[in-house]
N, C-alpha and C positions, 0 to 999 in steps of 0.2 A: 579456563572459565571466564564467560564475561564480566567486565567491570561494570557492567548498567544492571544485568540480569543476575537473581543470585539463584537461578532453578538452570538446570544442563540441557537446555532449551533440545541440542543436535541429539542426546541419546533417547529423551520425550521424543521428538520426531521417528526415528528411527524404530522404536515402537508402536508407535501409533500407529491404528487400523484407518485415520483420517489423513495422512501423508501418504501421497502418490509415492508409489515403489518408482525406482529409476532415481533417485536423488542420491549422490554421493557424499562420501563424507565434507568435499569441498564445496559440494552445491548449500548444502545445510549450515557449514558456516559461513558460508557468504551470506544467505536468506539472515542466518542469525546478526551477523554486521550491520545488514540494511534495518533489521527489527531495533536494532541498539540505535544508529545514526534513527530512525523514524521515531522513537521515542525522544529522543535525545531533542531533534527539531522539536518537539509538539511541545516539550518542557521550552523551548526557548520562544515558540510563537504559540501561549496560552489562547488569543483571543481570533485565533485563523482556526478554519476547518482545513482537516488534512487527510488526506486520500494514500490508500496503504497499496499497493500491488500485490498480487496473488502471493507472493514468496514471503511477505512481509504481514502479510493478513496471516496466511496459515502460522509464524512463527507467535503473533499477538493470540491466536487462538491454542496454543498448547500454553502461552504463558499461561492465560486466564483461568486454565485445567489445572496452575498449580494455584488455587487462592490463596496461601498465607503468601508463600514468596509473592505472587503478583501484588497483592495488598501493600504488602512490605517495599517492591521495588516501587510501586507506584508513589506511597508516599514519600520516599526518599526520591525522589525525582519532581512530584510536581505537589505532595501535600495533602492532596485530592486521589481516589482513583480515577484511573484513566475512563470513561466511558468509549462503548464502540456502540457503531450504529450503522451494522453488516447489513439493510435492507438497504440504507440511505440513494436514494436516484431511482427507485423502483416505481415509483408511484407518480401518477403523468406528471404532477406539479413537481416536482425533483430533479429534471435532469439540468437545467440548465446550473442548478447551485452544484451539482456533482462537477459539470465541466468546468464550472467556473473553480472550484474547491481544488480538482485538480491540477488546473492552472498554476493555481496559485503556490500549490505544493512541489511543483516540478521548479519553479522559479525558484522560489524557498533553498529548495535541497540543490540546486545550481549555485546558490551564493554561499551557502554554508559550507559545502563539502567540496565546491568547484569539479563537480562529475556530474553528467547526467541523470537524473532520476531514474531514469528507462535502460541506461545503458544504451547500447543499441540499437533497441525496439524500436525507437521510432526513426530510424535512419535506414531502414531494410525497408521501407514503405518506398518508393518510386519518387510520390511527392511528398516531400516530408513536409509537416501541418506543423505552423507554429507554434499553435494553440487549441485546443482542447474546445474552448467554446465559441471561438470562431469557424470551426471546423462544423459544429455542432446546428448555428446558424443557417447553415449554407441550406438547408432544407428536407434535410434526407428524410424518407418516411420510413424508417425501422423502430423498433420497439427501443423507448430510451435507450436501455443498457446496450443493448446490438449499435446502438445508432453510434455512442459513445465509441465501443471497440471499434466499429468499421472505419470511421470516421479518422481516428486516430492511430492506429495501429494494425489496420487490415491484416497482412499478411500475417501478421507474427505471432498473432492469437494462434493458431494453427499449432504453434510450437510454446504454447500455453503461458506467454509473456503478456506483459502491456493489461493485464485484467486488475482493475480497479474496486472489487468486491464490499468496500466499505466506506465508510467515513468517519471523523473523528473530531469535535471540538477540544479541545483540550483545557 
């Protein structure tokens, strides 16, 4: 069981009607490590907005299904509950703080844990984009969130990676 999470985040999953079938038992506690290291940052950078990826949103989202434990692990981490704010970049005034958010998250979880935030993900892209809202800049006329995915992580969405579903002040 996890040392940050005191609810069985992989056997929640594994029931849940809201977890895509096809997740292994190694794919869920990976998802679960990244949910531990993404809280873990958010407790250390209170005053940064921080952007979750799909594996790490869906495991935030069964924590939250357990409310005493979430309550409980939140305040033994940061005090406070955690807020989420799963619409965040939706709305036309929003995408540039999403890119920016996630910038700044991906840098974050690069100096903390010295591994890529994305894994991967953004290296199967052709040109690989250094950033998020420079990318974002460049002019593209998609709907923010499409603009954000294609922008950053074209191909790999496909294979349901690289999707930044929320945000988080901590």
């Amino acid at each position: 069981m996890s040392q940050v999470i005191s609810v069985d985040l992989v056997t929640a999953a594994k029931l849940s009607d809201d977890v895509p079938r096809g997740y292994t038992d190694e794919g869920l506690n990976t998802a679960l490590l990244q949910y531990e290291k993404f809280l873990m940052l958010a407790a250390k950078n209170r005053s940064e907005r921080l952007v979750p990826t799909k594996e790490i949103d869906m495991m935030w989202h069964l924590h939250m299904l357990h409310p005493r434990a979430y309550y409980n692990d939140c305040m033994d981490l940061f005090g406070d509950i955690l807020d989420h704010n799963g619409g965040y970049g939706l709305r036309p005034d929003e995408p540039e703080g999403l890119a920016v958010a996630s910038d700044v998250t991906m840098k974050l979880w690069e100096q903390e844990f010295d591994e890529s935030y994305l894994g991967d993900t953004v290296s199967c892209r052709a040109g690989k984009v250094t950033d998020v809202a420079s990318c974002m800049a460049d002019g593209e006329t998609l709907s923010p969130v499409k603009q954000l995915a294609s922008c950053a992580f074209a191909s790999c969405l496909s294979e349901g990676q690289g999707n930044f579903p929320g945000v988080i002040r901590a």
